[in-house]
Every structure is written in structure tokens, then in C-alpha cells.
C-alpha positions in Angstrom: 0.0 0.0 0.0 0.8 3.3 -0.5 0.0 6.4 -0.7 1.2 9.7 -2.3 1.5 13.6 -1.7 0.6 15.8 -4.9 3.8 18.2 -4.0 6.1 17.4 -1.5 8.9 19.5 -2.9 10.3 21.0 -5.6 13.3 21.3 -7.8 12.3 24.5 -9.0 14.0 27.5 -7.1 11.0 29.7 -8.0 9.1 27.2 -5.9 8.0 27.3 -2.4 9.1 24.1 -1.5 12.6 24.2 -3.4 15.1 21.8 -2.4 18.7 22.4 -2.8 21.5 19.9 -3.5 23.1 18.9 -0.3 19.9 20.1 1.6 17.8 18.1 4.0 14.2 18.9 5.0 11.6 17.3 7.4 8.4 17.2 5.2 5.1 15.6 6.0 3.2 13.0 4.2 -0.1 12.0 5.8 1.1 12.4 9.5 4.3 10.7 8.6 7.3 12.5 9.3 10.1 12.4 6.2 13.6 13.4 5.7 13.8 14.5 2.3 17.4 14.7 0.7 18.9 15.9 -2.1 22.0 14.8 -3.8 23.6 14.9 -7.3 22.0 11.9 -7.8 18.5 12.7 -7.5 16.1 13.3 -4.1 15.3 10.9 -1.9 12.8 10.2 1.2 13.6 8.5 4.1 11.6 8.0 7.7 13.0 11.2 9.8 13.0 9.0 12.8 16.4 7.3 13.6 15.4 3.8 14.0 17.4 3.8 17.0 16.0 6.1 19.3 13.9 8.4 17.3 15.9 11.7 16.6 15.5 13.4 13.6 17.6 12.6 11.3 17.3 16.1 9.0 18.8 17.4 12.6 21.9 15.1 11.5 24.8 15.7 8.8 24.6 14.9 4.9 28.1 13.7 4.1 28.9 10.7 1.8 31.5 7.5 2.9 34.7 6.1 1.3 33.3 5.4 -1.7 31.5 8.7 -2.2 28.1 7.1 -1.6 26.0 10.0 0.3 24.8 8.9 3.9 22.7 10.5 6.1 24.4 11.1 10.1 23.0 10.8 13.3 24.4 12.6 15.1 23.1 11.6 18.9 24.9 8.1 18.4 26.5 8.3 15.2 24.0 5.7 12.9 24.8 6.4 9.4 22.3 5.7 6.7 23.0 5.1 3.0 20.8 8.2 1.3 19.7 6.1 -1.8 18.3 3.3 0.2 18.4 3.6 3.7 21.1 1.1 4.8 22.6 1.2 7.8 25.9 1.5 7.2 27.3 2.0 11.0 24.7 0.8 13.7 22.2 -1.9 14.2 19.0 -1.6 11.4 17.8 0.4 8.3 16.1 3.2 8.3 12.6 3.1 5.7 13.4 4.5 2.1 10.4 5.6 -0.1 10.2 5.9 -3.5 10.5 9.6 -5.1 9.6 10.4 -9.0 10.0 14.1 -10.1 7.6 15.1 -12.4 8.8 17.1 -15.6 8.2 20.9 -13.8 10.2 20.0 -11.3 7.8 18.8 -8.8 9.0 15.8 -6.2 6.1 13.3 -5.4 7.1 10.8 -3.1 5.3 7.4 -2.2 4.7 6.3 1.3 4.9 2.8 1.8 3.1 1.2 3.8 4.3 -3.0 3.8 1.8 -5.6 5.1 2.3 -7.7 8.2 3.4 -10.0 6.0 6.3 -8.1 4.5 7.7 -6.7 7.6 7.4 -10.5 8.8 9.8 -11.3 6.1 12.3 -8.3 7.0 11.4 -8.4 10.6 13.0 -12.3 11.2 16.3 -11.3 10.0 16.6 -9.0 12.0 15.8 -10.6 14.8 18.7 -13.3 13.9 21.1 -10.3 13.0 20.4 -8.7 16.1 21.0 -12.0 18.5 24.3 -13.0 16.2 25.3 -9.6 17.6 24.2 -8.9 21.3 22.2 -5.5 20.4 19.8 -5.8 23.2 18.1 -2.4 22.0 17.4 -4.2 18.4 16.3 -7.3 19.8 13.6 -5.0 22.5 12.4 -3.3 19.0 12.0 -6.5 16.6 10.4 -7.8 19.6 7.6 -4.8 19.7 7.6 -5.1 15.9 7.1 -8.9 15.8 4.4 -8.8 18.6 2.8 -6.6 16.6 2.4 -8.0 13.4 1.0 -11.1 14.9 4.1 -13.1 15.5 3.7 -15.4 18.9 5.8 -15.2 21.7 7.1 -19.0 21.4 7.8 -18.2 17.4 10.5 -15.5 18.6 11.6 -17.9 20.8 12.0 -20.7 18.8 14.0 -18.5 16.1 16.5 -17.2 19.0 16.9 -21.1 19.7 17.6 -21.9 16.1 19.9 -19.3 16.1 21.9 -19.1 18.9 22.2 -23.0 21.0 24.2 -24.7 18.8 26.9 -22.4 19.3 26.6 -22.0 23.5 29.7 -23.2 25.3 29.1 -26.5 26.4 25.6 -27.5 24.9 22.4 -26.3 26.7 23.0 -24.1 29.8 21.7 -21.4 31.8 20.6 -19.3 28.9 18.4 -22.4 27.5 17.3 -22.6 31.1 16.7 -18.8 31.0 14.6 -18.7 27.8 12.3 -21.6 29.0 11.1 -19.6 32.0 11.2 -16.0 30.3 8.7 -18.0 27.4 6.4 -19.5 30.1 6.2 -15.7 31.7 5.7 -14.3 28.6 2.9 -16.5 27.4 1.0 -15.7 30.9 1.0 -11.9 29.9 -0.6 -10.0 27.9 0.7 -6.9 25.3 3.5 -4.9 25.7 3.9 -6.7 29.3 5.6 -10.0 26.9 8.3 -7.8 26.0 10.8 -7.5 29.2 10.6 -11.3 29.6 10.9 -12.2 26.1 13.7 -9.7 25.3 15.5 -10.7 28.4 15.5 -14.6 27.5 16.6 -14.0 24.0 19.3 -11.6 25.3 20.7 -14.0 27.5 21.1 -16.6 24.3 22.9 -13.8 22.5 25.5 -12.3 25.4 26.4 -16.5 25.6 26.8 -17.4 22.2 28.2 -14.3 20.6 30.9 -14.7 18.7 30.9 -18.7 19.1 31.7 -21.0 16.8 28.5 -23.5 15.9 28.7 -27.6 17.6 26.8 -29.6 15.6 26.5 -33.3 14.6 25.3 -34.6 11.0 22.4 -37.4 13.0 22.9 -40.5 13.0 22.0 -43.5 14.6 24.8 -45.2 16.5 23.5 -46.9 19.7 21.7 -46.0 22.9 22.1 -42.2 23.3 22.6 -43.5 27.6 25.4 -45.6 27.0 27.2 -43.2 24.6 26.5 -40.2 27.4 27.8 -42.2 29.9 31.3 -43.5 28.1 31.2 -39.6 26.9 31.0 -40.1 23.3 30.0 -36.7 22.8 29.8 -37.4 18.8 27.5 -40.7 19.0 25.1 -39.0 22.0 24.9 -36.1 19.7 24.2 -37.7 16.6 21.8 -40.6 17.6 19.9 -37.8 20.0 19.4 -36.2 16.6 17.8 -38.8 15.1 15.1 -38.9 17.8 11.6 -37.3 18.3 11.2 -35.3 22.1 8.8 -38.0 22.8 11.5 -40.8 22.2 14.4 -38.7 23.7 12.6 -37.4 26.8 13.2 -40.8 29.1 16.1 -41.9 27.9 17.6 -38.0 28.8 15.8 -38.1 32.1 17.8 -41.0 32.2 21.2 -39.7 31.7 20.4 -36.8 34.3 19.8 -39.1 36.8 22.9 -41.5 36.3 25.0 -38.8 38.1 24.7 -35.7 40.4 25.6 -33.4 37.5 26.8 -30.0 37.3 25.6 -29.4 41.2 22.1 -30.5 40.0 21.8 -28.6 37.0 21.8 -31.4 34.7 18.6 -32.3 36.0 17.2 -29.0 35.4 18.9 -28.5 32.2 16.3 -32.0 31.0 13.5 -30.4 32.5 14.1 -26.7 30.8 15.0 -28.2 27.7 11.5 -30.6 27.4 9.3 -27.3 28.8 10.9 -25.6 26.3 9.7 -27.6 23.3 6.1 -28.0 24.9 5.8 -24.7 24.2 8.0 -24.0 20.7 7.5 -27.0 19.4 8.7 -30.2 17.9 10.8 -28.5 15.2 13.1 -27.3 17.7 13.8 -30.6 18.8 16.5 -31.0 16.1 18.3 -27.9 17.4 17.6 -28.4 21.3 18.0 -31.9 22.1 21.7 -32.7 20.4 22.7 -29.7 22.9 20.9 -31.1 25.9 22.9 -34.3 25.4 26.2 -32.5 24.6 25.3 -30.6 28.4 24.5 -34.3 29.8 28.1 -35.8 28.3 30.3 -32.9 29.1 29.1 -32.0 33.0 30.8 -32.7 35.9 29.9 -36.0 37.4 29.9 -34.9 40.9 28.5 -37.9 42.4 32.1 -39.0 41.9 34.2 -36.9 43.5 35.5 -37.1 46.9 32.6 -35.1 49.2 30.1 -37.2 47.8 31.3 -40.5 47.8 30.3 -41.9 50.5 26.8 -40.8 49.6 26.6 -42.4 46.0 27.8 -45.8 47.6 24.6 -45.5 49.6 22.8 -44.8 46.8 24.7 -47.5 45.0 22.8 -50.0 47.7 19.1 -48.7 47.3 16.8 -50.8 45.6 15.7 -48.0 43.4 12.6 -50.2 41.6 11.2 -51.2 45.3 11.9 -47.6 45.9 9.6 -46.1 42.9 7.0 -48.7 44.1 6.4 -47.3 47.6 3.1 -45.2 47.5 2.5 -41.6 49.3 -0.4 -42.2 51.8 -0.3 -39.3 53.8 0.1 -36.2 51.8 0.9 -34.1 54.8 4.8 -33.3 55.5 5.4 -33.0 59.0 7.5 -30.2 60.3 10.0 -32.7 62.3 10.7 -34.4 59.6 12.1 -31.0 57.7 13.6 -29.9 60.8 15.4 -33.7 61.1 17.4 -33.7 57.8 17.9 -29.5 57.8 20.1 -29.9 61.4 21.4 -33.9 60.3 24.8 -34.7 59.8 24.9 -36.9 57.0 22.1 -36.5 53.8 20.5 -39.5 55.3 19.7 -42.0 52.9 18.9 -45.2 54.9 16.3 -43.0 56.3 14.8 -41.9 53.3 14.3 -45.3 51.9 11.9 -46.2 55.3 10.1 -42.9 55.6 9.3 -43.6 52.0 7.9 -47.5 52.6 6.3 -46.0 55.9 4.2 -43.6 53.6 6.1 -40.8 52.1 6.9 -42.1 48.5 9.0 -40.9 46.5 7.0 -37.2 46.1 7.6 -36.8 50.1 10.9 -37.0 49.6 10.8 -34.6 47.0 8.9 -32.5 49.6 11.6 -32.9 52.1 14.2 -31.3 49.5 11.7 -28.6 48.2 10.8 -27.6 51.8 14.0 -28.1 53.6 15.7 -25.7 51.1 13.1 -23.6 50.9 13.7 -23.3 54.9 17.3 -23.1 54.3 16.9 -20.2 51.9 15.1 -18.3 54.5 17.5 -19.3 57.5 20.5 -18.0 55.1 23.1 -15.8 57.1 23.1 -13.0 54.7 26.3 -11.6 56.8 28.1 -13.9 54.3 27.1 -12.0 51.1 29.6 -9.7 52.6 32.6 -12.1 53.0 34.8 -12.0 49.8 36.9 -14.7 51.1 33.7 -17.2 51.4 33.6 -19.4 48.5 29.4 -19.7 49.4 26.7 -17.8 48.3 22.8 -17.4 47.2 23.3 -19.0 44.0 25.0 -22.1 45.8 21.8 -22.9 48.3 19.5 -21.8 45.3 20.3 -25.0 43.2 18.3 -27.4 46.4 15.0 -25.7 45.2 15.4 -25.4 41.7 16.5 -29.1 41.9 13.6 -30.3 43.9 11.7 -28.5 40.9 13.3 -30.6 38.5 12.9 -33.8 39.9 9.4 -33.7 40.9 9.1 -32.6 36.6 11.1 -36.1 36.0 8.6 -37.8 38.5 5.4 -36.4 37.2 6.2 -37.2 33.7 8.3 -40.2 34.1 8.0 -42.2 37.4 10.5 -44.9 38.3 14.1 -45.8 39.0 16.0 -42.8 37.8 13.8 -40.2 38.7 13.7 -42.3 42.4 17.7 -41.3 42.0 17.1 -37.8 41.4 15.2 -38.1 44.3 18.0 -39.1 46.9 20.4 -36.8 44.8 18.0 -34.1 46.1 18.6 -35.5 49.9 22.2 -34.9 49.2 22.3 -31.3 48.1 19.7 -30.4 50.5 22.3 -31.6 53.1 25.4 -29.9 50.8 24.1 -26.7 51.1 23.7 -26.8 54.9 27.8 -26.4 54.6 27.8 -22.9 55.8 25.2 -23.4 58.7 27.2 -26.2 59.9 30.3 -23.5 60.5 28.6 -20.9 61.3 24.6 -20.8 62.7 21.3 -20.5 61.0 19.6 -16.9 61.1 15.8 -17.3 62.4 13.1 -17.3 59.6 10.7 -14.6 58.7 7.3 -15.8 57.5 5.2 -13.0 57.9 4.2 -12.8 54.1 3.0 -16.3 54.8 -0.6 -15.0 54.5 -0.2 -13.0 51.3 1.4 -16.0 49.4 -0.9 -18.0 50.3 -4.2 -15.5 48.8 -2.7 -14.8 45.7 1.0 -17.2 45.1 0.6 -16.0 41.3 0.3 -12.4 41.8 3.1 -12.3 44.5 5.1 -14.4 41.7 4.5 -11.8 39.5 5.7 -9.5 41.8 8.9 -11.2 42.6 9.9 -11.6 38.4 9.8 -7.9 38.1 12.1 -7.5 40.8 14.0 -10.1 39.0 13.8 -8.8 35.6 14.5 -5.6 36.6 18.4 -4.0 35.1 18.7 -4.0 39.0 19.1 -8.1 38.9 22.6 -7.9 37.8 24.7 -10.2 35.6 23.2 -12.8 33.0 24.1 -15.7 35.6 22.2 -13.6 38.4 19.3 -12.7 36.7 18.8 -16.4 35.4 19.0 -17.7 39.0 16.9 -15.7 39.6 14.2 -16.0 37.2 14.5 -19.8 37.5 14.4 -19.9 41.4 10.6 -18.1 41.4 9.6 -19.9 39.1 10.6 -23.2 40.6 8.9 -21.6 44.3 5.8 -20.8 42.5 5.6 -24.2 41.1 6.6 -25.9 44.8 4.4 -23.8 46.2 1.8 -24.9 44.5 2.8 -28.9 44.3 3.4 -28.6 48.5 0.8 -26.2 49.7 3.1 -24.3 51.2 4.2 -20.5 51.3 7.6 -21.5 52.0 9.7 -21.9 48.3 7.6 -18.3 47.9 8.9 -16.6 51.0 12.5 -18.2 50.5 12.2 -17.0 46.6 11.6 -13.2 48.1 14.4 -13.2 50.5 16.9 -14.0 47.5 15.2 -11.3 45.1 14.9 -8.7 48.0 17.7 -9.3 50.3 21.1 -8.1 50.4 23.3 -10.0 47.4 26.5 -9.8 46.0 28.1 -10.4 42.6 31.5 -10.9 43.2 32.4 -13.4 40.0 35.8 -11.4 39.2 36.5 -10.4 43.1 36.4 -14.4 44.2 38.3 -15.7 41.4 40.9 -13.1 41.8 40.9 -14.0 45.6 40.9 -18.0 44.8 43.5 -17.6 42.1 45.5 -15.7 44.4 45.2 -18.5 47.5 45.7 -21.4 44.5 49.0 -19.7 43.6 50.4 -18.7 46.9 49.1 -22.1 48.6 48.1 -24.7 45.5 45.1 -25.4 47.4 42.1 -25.6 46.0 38.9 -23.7 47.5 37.0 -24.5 50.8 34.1 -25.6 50.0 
């Protein structure tokens, strides 16, 4: 569509209107604002807003580059537009060129176009992938607008930024898949321009991590059982055969491979559960992309079930029965408070004990309750004194990881009860009792719960409230702000799964208490001890 003014300006010098060579002038066609410039080469109009920020850009500078091509200056931040077309030449997107004829006494006409949703669609999706091979967050916040606009759905943005950006992450799917997933889910729950801030900040995330990466990807192929390869870390094999499979096929034999091993401090549970919430909601397209780098995470992690610390725990594991214990049945759906209070203040994660307060009634999802619970209580009993200690080698987003794990396995059970998600299970027990480390050298602060009454009216809105908070520039870092997006959503979802107002209250002591990034100030402080002493950390 388009539509035309009789006389926007004129090349005669008798005229009113009269444009000079090397002039620019802010015209009007139909409320919409033009820069009309004139060159040896002809006149041209292009949208007076810098696509930036809006300034005028017939308040900039007509000049020409190293080739003589005339461009069009902004001056506020130094955007440069070709003249004949309206490329951007030096910034992040074009500017709108519309056509110009001259008619034979001189007068310039000048066609506003007007493209369907349909053809900014088609210039809009570039973008959007130029934008995220980049990291320019304030071109990512406009195609987002844009896209929203012209009917585009918050899990089709999202499934573009996948297909552009996970194949080249660091190590297969990570924090920013983890990120996206929840920032999708808040986005889908919203309505208008409230889907932006989540949806910009998820596809930002994908874009700070994979900038400049080269692409890891595997032609598929079927060479085996994508377990087995994981766990002899055939990175190749997993990643090929993985590619061969449907989500549907993939999904237990992944929740599989979480559970072989305490991965990543739990995060190779949650990694399976992001990843599969994920494709619920983009679909099975991007199950080509996603799953190949959920099983490059799975293969690559640390096995941490191996190392020293948590030894002795795996060889208890080792001894469980893990089939009788998948069989036991929850009877009583009530968690008593002793039973919290026993394995928050226990000296050892207390597996033995798990395994007969499971037979006596608890099942596995009570013991899922006794890691979402206890952590939640350990979150709010959380000496925040220690936020303060640069020498401490503890923090928030260490005791975070027993709720968000909790999440993750009860996901596993729900969708695929038995044996390995019984693991995941005891894993939880563990790192409910690993992050007690810092209680058990200093003391416990006493808990606040007098929001208790307010989560429990309205847990969404007071959710809501908390992902602001989260969201907000005020979060921090990329790894802050995705800990903390992903621990209230994992409290909303415990609290609803337990009843309780406690993963809530826990998730608003993180978001509104006192935190400190110190990522450059501890590993200056533990490369410094490491090469003075050659010791490793405290954990």
C-alpha cells in the first residue's frame, strides 16, 4: 500500500518548496514525518526517525562515505544511513526509504509505503537473527515490539533465537536455555507490551552466551543407545543418535542420563527439565536444534556424584533398591515439620532414612517435599552476613540450586515415574544436606514468614511481583538474573505442588535481600590462594 503527496517539494528555485543539493528537509506526508534529501544523484525520502531512538535525522549531517556514496548522520549516536536506500551503514537496522519520481516541472512526489504484516514479517525475522548474532539488546527490544505486533507469537520469537543461537553455546544447553524456557512461560502468561521484558531478556541472555561462538553440531545418526554413549562420553555418537530422535523418544532416555550422576551441582537435572518445557511450548521442530545440545550438556558436565565429598553418599545410593523404591506409595500427603527440621540440622544427607520414611508412607514425592521444603527453609535461615565475606567461597546461587532441583525432579517424576527419577530423588537429599555447609560453621539466622498470609491469597500475583524484581536492570549479571528468574519460578511451582508458602517466601528473601556479585573479586581472591598455597577452594 501506498499512498502519495501531490507536491512534496520542488526542484524549482522559484518554488515554495525548493530543495537544494546537499539540503535536508523534514516534510510531512499523511502524519508521517520524512527526511527528504537531495543529492547529485536525485532526491530521496527516508523516515525522519532514527530507528534507534527516534531523533530526527534532518537534525543530523549529509556527508557521503569512502566510496562517495551519500549517507545520512545521526548525530546523537553516530548511525549512518546510506541516502539512496536507507542502509545502515554504521549501527544496528535500516532506516525506511520511499520511492521519489520528479515530475517534468520539477515537482518531487514521493510514495509512502506502507508494507503488510506480511512483508515486515519477512524483514522483521532477519533482523531478529542479526540482532542475537550480535548482542544488540536495544534491536532485539524493537524487533520484539515489531514482531508482537504484526501477529508473531511469543514462542515463534523464541524458537527463532533457539535456532539461532544454541548450537553455538559453550558447552551444549546451559543457563541461557534454562533462562529462555522460563522467560517463554512468563511471557505466554502476559498480555501486550507486558511480553516484551521477559521475552527480550531470555533472547538476550542466548545472545550475550553465544556471541561470537563458533557453531557444535553433529550430522544425525543412529549409533547406539544415546545413555550408554553419554555415559562413556561419546560426545559425537550421543549427539548424533539424539538427533535422530523425536522429544517424545528422547525425553526418558535424557531423564535418564540426568539421573545416572549428580551433574553440574544438580543442574543437569534441570537442564532435562528446561530443555522438554521448552519444546512444549516451541514445538517439535526445535527438537533438532535443542536436544543434540541437551545431550552434549548431559556428556560434558561434571559427574559430581564421583568426587570425593560425595562418595560416600553415592555408595549408599549405589545400595538402594531403586525399583522397590519407585513402588512405595505416598499415603499421607501431609509433610510434618520434624521431619524438615530432622534432615535440615542432620549430619549426613540420610539416605537409609529416606528409603523407610518412603515405605512407611512418604513415597517418592515426600521426599521430593523434604528437599523442596527443607531448602526452601534453608533459603530463609540463610546468614546474609556472608554476602559480605569476599573470602567465602558460598553464596545465594550455591543454596538456590536445592529448590530449583527439587523442581526438576518432581518434573522427572510427574512425567516419568520410576528408578532414575527415584535417583534424582536421593540426589536431592544430598544437596539439601550440601548446602547446609555454611550453617554447619557458622549458625542459622531465624526465619521470617510473615508474608506467609499473602502468598498463600494470591501465590501467582506475588510471583509476578517477585519476576519484576528479577527482571529488573537492577538483577545484575546474565548468571544472576537467570538464577533468579528460574528460582521463582521453581517456588511458585513448589508452592503450589506442597501447599506451602515456604519456596515463595525463600524465593523473596533472594530477590529482596542483600546479594553480592563478586564473580571477578572471588576468582581473583581463589586464584591468588591457589597460587600462593596450590590449594584448591573451601568448600
Amino acid at each position: 500500500m501506498s499512498e502519495t503527496d501531490p507536491v512534496l517539494a520542488s526542484l524549482d528555485p522559484s518554488h515554495e518548496r525548493y530543495i537544494e543539493v546537499g539540503e535536508m528537509k523534514m516534510l510531512t506526508v499523511d502524519d508521517q514525518r520524512l527526511a527528504v534529501v537531495r543529492t547529485d544523484d536525485g532526491v530521496f525520502a527516508l523516515d525522519n526517525a532514527c530507528p534507534h531512538q527516534g531523533y530526527g535525522l534532518v537534525t543530523g549531517e549529509l556527508g557521503v562515505d569512502g566510496e562517495g556514496e551519500p549517507v545520512v548522520t545521526c548525530l546523537w549516536h553516530n548511525w549512518k544511513f546510506r541516502v539512496r536506500d536507507g542502509v545502515c551503514v554504521i549501527g544496528e537496522e535500516n532506516v525506511a526509504c520511499h520511492p521519489t519520481s520528479v515530475s517534468a516541472d520539477g515537482d518531487v512526489h514521493v510514495s509512502i509505503q506502507r508494507p503488510t504484516k506480511a512483508e515486515q514479517l519477512e524483514v522483521l525475522w532477519p533482523s531478529l537473527r542479526s540482532a542475537l548474532r550480535n548482542n544488540y539488546v536495544g534491536q532485539l527490544s524493537r524487533d520484539t515490539v515489531r514482531l508482537l505486533d504484526n501477529g508473531a507469537t511469543p514462542a515463534e520469537i523464541m524458537a527463532v533465537a533457539i535456532d539461532a543461537t544454541i548450537a553455538m553455546t559453550e558447552d551444549g544447553a546451559d543457563h541461557e536455555m534454562a533462562l529462555a524456557a522460563d522467560c517463554l512461560a512468563i511471557a505466554e502468561e502476559r498480555n501486550g507490551d507486558d511480553r516484551v521484558l521477559p521475552l527480550v531478556i531470555g533472547l538476550s541472555g542466548l545472545s550475550e552466551q553465544t556471541r561470537g561462538r563458533e557453531p557444535m553440531e553433529v550430522a544425525p545418526a543412529d549409533r547406539g543407545d544415546v545413555v550408554e554413549l553419554i555415559e562413556s562420553e561419546d560426545l559425537v555418537g550421543a549427539m548424533a543418535t539424539v538427533g535422530t530422535m523425536t522429544s517424545l523418544d528422547a525425553r526418558p532416555k535424557l531423564v535418564e542420563a540426568a539421573s545416572r550422576h549428580h551433574l553440574g551441582y544438580g543442574h543437569g537435572s534441570i537442564y532435562a527439565q528446561k530443555t522438554f518445557e521448552l519444546l512444549d511450548r516451541i514445538g517439535e521442530d526445535s527438537a533438532a536444534a535443542l536436544l543434540p545440545q541437551l545431550t552434549r550438556s548431559l556428556t560434558l558436565m561434571t559427574r559430581e556424584d564421583v568426587l570425593p565429598y560425595m562418595r560416600k553418599t553415592t555408595s549408599a545410593i549405589d545400595d538402594v533398591d531403586l525399583d522397590a523404591l519407585a513402588s512405595t506409595t505416598r499415603t499421607d500427603p501431609s509433610m510434618p515439620d520434624s521431619i524438615i527440621a530432622e534432615y535440615l540440622d542432620a549430619n549426613a544427607p540420610g539416605i537409609g532414612r529416606a528409603v523407610e520414611l518412603a515405605a512407611d508412607g512418604l513415597g517418592v514425592e515426600g521426599l521430593i517435599d523434604i528437599a523442596s521444603l527443607g531448602s526452601a527453609r534453608r533459603m530463609l535461615r540463610y546468614d546474609l552476613a556472608n554476602e559480605r565475606d569476599a573470602q567465602s567461597n558460598f553464596n545465594w546461587l550455591s543454596i538456590t540450586h536445592g529448590l530449583t532441583h527439587a523442581r526438576a525432579t518432581r518434573w522427572a517424576w510427574n512425567n516419568h515415574p520410576g528408578p532414575h527419577a527415584a535417583r534424582m530423588a536421593l540426589h536431592g537429599l544430598w544437596l539439601l544436606f550440601d548446602t547446609g555447609r555454611l550453617e554447619r560453621r557458622t549458625a542459622p539466622q531465624p526465619i521470617d514468614d510473615r508474608d506467609g498470609d499473602v502468598v498463600t491469597s494470591d501465590p501467582v500475583g506475588f510471583a509476578d511481583e517477585l519476576l519484576d524484581e528479577a527482571m529488573d536492570d537492577r538483577g545484575g549479571s546474565f548468571i544472576v538474573v537467570a538464577h533468579l528468574v528460574k528460582t521463582v519460578r521453581a517456588a511458585l511451582e513448589e508452592t503450589q505442588a506442597t501447599d506451602s508458602a515456604l519456596p515463595l517466601l525463600a524465593a523473596a528473601r533472594l530477590i529482596r535481600g542483600e546479594r553480592r556479585e563478586r564473580f571477578v573479586a572471588r576468582n581473583v581472591n581463589e586464584s591468588i590462594r591457589f597460587v600462593r598455597t596450590g590449594r584448591p577452594p573451601q568448600r
